[in-house]
C-alpha positions as CSV (number, residue, x, y, z in Angstrom):
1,X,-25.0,21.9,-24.0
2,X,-25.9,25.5,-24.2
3,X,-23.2,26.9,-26.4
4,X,-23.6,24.2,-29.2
5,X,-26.2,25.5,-32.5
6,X,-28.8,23.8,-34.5
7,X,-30.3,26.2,-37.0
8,X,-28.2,28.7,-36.1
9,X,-29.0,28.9,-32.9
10,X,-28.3,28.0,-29.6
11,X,-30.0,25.7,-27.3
12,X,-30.6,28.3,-24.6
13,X,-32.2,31.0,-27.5
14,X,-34.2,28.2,-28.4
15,X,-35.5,27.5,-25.0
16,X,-36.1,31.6,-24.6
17,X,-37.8,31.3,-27.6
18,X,-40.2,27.9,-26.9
19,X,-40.7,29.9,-23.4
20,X,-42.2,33.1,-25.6
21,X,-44.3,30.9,-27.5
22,X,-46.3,29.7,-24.9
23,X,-46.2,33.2,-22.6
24,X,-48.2,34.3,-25.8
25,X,-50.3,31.2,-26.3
26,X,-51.0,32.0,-22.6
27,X,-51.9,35.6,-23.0
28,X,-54.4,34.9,-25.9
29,X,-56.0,31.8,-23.9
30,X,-55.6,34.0,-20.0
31,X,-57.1,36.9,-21.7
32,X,-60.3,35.5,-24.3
33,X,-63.0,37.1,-24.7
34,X,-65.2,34.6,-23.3
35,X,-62.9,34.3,-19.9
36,X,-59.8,32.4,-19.0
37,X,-59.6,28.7,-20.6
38,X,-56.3,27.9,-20.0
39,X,-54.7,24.5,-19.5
40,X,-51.5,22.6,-20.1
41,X,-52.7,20.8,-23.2
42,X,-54.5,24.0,-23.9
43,X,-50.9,26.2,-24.0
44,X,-49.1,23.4,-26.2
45,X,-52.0,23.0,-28.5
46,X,-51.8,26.9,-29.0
47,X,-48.3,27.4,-28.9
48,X,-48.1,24.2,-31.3
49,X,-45.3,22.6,-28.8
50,X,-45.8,19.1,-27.4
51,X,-45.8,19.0,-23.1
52,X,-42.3,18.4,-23.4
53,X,-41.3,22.1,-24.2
54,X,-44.1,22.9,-22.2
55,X,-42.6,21.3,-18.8
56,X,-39.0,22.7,-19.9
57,X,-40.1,26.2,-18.7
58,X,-43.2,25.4,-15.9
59,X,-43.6,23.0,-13.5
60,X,-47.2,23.3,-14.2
61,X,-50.8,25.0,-14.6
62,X,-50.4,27.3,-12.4
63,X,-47.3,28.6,-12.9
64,X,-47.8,29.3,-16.3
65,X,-50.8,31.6,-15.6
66,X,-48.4,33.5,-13.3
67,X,-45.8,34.2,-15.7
68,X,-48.3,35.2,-18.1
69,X,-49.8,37.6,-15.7
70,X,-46.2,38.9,-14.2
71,X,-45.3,39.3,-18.0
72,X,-48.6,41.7,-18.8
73,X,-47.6,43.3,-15.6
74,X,-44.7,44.3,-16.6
75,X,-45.8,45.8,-19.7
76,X,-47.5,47.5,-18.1
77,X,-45.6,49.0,-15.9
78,X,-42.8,49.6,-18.2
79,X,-45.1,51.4,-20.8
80,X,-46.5,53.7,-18.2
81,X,-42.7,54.7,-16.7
82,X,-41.4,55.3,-20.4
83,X,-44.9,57.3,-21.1
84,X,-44.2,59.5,-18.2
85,X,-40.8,60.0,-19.0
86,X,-41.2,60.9,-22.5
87,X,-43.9,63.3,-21.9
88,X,-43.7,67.4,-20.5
89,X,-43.3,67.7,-17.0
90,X,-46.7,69.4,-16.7
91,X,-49.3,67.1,-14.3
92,X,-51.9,67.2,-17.3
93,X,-49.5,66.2,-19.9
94,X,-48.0,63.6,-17.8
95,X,-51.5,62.3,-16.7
96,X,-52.7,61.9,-20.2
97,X,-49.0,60.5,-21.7
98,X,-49.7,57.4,-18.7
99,X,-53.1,57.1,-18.9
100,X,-53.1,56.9,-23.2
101,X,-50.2,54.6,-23.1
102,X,-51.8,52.5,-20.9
103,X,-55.2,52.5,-22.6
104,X,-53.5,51.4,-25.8
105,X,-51.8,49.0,-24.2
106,X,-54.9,47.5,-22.4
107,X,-57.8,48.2,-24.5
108,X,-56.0,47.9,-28.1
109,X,-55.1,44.9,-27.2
110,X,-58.0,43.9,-24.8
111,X,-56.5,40.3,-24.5
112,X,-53.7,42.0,-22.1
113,X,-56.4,44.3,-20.3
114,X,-58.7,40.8,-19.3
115,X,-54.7,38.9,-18.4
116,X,-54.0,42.2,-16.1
117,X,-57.8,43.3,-14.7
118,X,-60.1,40.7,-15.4
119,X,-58.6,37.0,-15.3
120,X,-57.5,37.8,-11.3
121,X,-61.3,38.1,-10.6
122,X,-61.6,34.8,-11.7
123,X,-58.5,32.3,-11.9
124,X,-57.8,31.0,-8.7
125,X,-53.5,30.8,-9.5
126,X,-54.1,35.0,-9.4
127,X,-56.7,35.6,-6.9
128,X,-53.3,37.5,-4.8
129,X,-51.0,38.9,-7.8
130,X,-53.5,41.8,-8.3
131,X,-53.0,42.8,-4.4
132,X,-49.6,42.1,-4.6
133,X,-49.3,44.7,-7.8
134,X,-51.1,47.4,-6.6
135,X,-48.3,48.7,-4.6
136,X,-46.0,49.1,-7.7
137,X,-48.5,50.8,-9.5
138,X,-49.7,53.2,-6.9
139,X,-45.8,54.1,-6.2
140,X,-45.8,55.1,-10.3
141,X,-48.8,57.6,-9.5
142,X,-47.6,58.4,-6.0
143,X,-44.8,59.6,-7.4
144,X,-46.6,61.8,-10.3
145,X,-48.4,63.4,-6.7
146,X,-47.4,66.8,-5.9
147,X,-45.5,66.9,-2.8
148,X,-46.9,69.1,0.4
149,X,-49.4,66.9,2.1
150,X,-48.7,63.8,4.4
151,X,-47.2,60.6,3.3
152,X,-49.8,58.5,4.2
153,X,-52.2,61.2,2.5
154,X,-50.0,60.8,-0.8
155,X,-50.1,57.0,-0.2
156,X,-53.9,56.3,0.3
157,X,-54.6,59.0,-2.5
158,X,-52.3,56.9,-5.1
159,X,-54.1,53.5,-4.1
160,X,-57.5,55.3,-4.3
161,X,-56.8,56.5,-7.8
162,X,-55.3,52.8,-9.0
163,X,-58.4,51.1,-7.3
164,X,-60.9,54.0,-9.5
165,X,-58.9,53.2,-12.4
166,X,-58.6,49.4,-12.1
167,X,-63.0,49.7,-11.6
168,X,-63.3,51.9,-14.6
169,X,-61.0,49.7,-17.2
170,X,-62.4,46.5,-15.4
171,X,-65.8,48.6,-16.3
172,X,-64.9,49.4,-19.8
173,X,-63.3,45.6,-20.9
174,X,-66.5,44.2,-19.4
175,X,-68.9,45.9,-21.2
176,X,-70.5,47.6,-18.7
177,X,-69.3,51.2,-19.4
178,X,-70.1,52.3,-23.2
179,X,-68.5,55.4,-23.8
180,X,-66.1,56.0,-26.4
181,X,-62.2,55.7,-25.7
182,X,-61.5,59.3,-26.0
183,X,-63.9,60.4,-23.3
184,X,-62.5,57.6,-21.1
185,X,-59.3,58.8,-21.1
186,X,-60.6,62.1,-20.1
187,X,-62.6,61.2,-17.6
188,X,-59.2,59.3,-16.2
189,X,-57.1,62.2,-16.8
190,X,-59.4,64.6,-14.7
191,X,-59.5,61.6,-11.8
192,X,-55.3,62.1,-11.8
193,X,-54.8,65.5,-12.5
194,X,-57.5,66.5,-9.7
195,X,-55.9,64.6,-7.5
C-alpha cells in the first residue's frame, strides 16, 4: 500500500529512496579508480541493502549499470544547460560557463567522469549508450554554434567538437594528459569558441 507510513514515511519514498542508495553505490563501484567492478552482490554490499531491495528497482546486472550511467548522463546534461543559461550571452563566456561546469562535475568528482567516459569503453551493458548520447550532447553545442553555415556543417562541427572533448577528458581521467585543470579548460574553451 503506497499511501500507508512507517517512519514517517511512505512506502513509495522509501522505495525512491532504497532506489538512490544503490544508483550511488553504483556510481562509486561503475566509476573506481581501478575500472568498473560492479555486481549485484557488489551494489547491495555497498548500498548495505540485501538483494531483495536490490530486485525491487532492477531486474538485474545490467540494468543497474544503465541507470547509473543514464543518471550521470543526465547530470550532465542538466549542469551544462543550467551553466549556459546562467552565463552572458557572449560565445567565450558561454564556452567557458559549459565547459567549467562540466569539468567540475566530471573531474571533481572523477567517479562520474569514469561512469560517463570511461566505463562505456569497457562494460559491455554500455558499449551503445555513449553513441546513443552523443546526439544530445552535440545538439547542446550545436546550438551554442553561430548560425550562417549549412546544417549538416553545424551538425558534423558539434559532433567533431563532443568527440575532441570526449578524447581529451577520457585523456585527462586516464592519466594520459598531465596538465593542470585550468589550462585544460582553456585549451577546451579555444576548441568551442574557434569553432
Amino acid at each position: 500500500m503506497p499511501g500507508r507510513t512507517w517512519g514517517g514515511t511512505t512506502l513509495t519514498d522509501r522505495k525512491a529512496a532504497r532506489r538512490a542508495q544503490l544508483i550511488e553505490a553504483g556510481i562509486d563501484l561503475l566509476g573506481a579508480q581501478a575500472g568498473p567492478a560492479i555486481s549485484v552482490r557488489a551494489v547491495c554490499r555497498h548500498a548495505k541493502l540485501t538483494e531483495r531491495y536490490f530486485y525491487e528497482s532492477f531486474a538485474d546486472r545490467d540494468e543497474v549499470v544503465l541507470a547509473v550511467y543514464e543518471h550521470v548522463g543526465q547530470a550532465a546534461r542538466q549542469v551544462l544547460i543550467d551553466a549556459v543559461e546562467a552565463s552572458s550571452p557572449e560565445p567565450e563566456e558561454r564556452a567557458r560557463a559549459a565547459v567549467t561546469a562540466f569539468v567540475e562535475l566530471i573531474i571533481d568528482d572523477p567517479r562520474q567522469g569514469r561512469v560517463l567516459l570511461l566505463a562505456p569503453l569497457s562494460d559491455p551493458a554500455l558499449s551503445s549508450r555513449g553513441v546513443e548520447l552523443l546526439p544530445a550532447f552535440a545538439a547542446l553545442v550545436r546550438g551554442q554554434l553561430p548560425p550562417g553555415s549549412a546544417e549538416v556543417d553545424r551538425d558534423m562541427t558539434a559532433i567533431g567538437l563532443v568527440g575532441a572533448l570526449a578524447n581529451l577528458f577520457i585523456a585527462y581521467l586516464g592519466g594520459l594528459l598531465e596538465v593542470s585543470r585550468e589550462h585544460l579548460i582553456d585549451h577546451c574553451v579555444r576548441l568551442l569558441t574557434r569553432a
